[in-house]
C-alpha positions as CSV (number, residue, x, y, z in Angstrom):
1,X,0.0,0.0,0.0
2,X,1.5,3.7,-1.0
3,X,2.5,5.3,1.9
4,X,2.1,9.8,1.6
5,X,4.4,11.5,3.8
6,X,4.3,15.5,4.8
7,X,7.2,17.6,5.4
8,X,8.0,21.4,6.4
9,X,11.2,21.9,5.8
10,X,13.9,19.7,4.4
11,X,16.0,19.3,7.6
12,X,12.8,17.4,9.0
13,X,13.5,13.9,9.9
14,X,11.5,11.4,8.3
15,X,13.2,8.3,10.4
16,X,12.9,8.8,14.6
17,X,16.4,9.4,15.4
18,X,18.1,7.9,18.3
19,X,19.4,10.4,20.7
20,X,22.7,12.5,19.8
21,X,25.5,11.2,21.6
22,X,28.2,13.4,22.1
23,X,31.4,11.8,21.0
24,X,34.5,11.3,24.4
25,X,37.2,13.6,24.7
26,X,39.6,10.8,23.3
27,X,37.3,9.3,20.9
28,X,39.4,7.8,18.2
29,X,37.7,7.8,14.5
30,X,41.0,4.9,13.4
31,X,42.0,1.8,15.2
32,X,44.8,2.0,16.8
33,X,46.5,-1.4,17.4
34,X,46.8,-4.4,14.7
35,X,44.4,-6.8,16.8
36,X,41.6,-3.4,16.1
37,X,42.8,-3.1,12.2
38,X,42.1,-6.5,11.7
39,X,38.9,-6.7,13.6
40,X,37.6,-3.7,11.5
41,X,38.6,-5.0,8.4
42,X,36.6,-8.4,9.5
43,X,33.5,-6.5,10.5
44,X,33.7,-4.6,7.6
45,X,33.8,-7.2,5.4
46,X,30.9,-8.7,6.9
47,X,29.3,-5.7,6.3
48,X,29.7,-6.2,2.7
49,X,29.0,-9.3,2.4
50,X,24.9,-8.5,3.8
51,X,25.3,-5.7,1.5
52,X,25.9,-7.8,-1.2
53,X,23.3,-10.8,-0.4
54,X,20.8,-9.5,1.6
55,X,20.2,-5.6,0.8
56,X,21.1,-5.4,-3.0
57,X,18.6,-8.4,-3.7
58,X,15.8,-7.2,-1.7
59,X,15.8,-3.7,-3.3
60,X,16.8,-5.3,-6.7
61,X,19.6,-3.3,-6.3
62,X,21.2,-2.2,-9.8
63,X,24.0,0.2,-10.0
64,X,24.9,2.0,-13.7
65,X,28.6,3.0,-13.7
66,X,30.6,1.3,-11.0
67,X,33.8,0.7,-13.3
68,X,34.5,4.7,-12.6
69,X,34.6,4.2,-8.8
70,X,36.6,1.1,-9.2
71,X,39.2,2.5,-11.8
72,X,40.1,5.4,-10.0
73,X,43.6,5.5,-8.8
74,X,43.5,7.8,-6.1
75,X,41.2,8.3,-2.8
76,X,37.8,10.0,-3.6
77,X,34.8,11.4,-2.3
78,X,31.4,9.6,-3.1
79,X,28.5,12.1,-2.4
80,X,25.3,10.5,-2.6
81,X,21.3,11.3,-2.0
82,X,19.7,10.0,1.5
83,X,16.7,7.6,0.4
84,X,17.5,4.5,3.0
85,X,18.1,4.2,6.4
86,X,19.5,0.7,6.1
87,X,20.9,0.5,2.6
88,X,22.7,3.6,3.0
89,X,25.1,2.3,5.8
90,X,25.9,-1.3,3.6
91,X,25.5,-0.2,0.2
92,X,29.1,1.9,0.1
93,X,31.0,-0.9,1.2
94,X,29.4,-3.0,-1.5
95,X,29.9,-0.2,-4.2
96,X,34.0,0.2,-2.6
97,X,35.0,-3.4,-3.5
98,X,38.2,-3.9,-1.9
99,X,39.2,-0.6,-1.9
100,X,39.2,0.8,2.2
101,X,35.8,2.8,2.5
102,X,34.3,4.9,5.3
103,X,30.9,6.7,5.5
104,X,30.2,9.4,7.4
105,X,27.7,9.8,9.8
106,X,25.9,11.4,12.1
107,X,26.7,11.0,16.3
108,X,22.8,9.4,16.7
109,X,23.9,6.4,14.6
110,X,26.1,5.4,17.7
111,X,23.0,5.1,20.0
112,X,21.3,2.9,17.8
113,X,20.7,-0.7,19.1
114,X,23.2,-3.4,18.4
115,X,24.4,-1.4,15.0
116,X,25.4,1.5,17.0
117,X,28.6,-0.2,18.4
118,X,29.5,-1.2,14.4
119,X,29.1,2.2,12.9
120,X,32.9,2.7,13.6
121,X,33.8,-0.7,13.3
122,X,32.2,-1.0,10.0
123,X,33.6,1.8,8.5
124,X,31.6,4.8,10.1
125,X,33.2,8.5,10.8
126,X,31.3,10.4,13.1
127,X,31.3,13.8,13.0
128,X,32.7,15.3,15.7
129,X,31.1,17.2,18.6
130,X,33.7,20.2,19.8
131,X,36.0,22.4,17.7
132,X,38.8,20.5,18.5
133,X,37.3,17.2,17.6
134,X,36.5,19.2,14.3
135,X,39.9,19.4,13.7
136,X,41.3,16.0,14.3
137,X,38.4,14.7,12.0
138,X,39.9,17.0,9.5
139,X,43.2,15.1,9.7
140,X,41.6,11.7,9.7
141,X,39.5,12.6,6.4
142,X,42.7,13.6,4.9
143,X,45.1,11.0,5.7
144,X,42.4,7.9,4.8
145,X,42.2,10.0,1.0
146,X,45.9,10.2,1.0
147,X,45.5,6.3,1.9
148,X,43.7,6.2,-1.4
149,X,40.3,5.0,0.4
150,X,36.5,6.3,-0.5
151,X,34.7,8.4,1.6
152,X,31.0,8.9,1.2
153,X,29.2,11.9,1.9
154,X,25.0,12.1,1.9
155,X,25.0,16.2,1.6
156,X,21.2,16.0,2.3
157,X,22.1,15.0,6.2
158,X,18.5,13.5,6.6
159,X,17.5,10.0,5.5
160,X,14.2,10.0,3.3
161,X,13.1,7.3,2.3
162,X,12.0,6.5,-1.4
163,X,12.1,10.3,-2.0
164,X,12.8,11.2,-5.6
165,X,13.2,14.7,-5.0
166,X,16.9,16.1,-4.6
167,X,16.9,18.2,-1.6
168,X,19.2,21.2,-0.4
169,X,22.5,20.5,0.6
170,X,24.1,21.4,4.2
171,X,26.4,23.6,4.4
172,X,30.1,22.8,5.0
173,X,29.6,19.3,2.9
174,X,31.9,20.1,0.2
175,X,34.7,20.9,2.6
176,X,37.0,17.7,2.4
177,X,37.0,17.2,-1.3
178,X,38.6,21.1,-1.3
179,X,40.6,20.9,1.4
180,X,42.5,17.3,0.1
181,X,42.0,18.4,-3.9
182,X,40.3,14.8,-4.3
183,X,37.9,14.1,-6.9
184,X,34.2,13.6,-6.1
185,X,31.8,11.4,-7.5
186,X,27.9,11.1,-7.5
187,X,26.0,8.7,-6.8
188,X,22.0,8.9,-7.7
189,X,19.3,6.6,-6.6
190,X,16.5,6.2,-8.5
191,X,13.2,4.6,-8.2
192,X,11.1,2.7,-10.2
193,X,9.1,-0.6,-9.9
194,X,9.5,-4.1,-10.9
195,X,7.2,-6.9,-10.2
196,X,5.3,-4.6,-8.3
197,X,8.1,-3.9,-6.2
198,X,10.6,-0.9,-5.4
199,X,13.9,-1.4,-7.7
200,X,16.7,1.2,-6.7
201,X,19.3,2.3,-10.2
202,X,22.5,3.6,-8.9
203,X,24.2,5.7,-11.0
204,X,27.9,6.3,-10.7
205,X,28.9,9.9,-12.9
206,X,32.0,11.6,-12.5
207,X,34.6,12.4,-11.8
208,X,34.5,15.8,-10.4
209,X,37.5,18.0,-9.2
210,X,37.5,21.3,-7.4
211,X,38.9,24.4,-10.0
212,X,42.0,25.5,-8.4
213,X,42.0,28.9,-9.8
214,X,39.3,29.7,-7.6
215,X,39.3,30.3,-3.8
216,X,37.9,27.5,-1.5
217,X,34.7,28.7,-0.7
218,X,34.0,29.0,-4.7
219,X,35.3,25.4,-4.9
220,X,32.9,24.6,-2.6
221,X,30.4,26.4,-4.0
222,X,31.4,24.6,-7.5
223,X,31.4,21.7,-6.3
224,X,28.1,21.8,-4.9
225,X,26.2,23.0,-7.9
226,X,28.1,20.7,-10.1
227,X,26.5,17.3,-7.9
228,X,23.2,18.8,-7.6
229,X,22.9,19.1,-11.2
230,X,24.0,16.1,-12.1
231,X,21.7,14.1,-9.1
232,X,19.0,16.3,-10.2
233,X,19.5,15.3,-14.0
234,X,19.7,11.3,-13.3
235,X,16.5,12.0,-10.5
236,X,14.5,13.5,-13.5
């Protein structure tokens, strides 16, 4: 049965959120021993593995485009639009392949039931809570690029789901692909039906880098317009 949902303004939550959890002084984003690399690295397989056989065949997942995530050489951003509250955490990994990936997310995801503990296990970088956490996030962003992993983005912030409209981004998303100078790509989902149920199209365009004759906050600005274009082209 179709389901209508009403909303005010676009920064209204559509999912109940958990509580924000406001991240420890000495919260660390990056394991720090080899027994926690290798147990993140296990989880996050696992991860992608449901991704993979649970998620991608229950929304009849299809993605148009992955060979340009997978051939680029470098680390890059992946900034995509908010549609699932599940599929949004595996689906990157999946998309990643064996290259390192990370998602960011928001501090409520940690107070979550059971998945809350594997959000930065799993790949998960939450944003920080204090100007000083703000800036060793920074740091972190940069040196898993440098690392040559993916990082994915959802500039909408809020999860919608099945929404087919491309909503305004936050500001401040576009910040890490300026600051590192890596190229962004975009990832649309689209909705249609099959069998009577709800198939999700991926589609993978880019990439996109940041003119660096202009200053950053017109790279940003750049940036911006050039992935809500192109999410509102595929969404049309």
């Amino acid at each position: 049965m179709s389901r209508i949902r009403y909303y005010t303004d676009f920064a209204q939550d559509m999912v109940t959120s958990p509580e924000t959890r406001e991240l420890p002084s000495d919260y660390q984003w990056l394991p720090q021993t080899t027994a926690q690399r290798v147990g993140d690295r296990l989880i996050a397989t696992v991860c992608r593995w449901v991704g993979r056989a649970v998620i991608a065949p229950v929304w009849h997942y299809h993605v148009v485009g992955l060979a340009k995530l997978r051939q680029a050489p470098q680390g890059i951003f992946l900034y995509a639009n908010h549609t699932q509250p599940v599929g949004d955490a595996f689906m990157p990994l999946v998309l990643g392949g064996r290259r390192q990936t990370y998602v960011i997310a928001a501090p409520s995801n940690l107070s979550v039931p059971v998945m809350g503990k594997l959000v930065p296990r799993g790949g998960g970088l939450v944003l920080p809570s204090t100007r000083r956490q703000l800036v060793q996030f920074n740091q972190v962003v940069a040196s898993v690029i440098a690392a040559g992993a993916m990082v994915t983005v959802y500039p909408e912030a809020h999860v919608w789901p099945y929404a087919t409209q491309i909503r305004p981004f936050v500001p401040g998303a576009f910040h890490y692909p300026v600051a590192t100078q890596a190229p962004v790509f975009v990832q649309t989902n689209v909705y249609t039906r099959r069998h009577g149920r709800p198939r999700i199209t991926a589609y993978i365009d880019g990439p996109i880098v940041p003119d660096q004759h202009l200053s950053q906050p017109a790279q940003r600005r750049q940036l911006a317009a050039a992935v809500a274009v192109q999410m509102k082209q595929r969404a049309a």
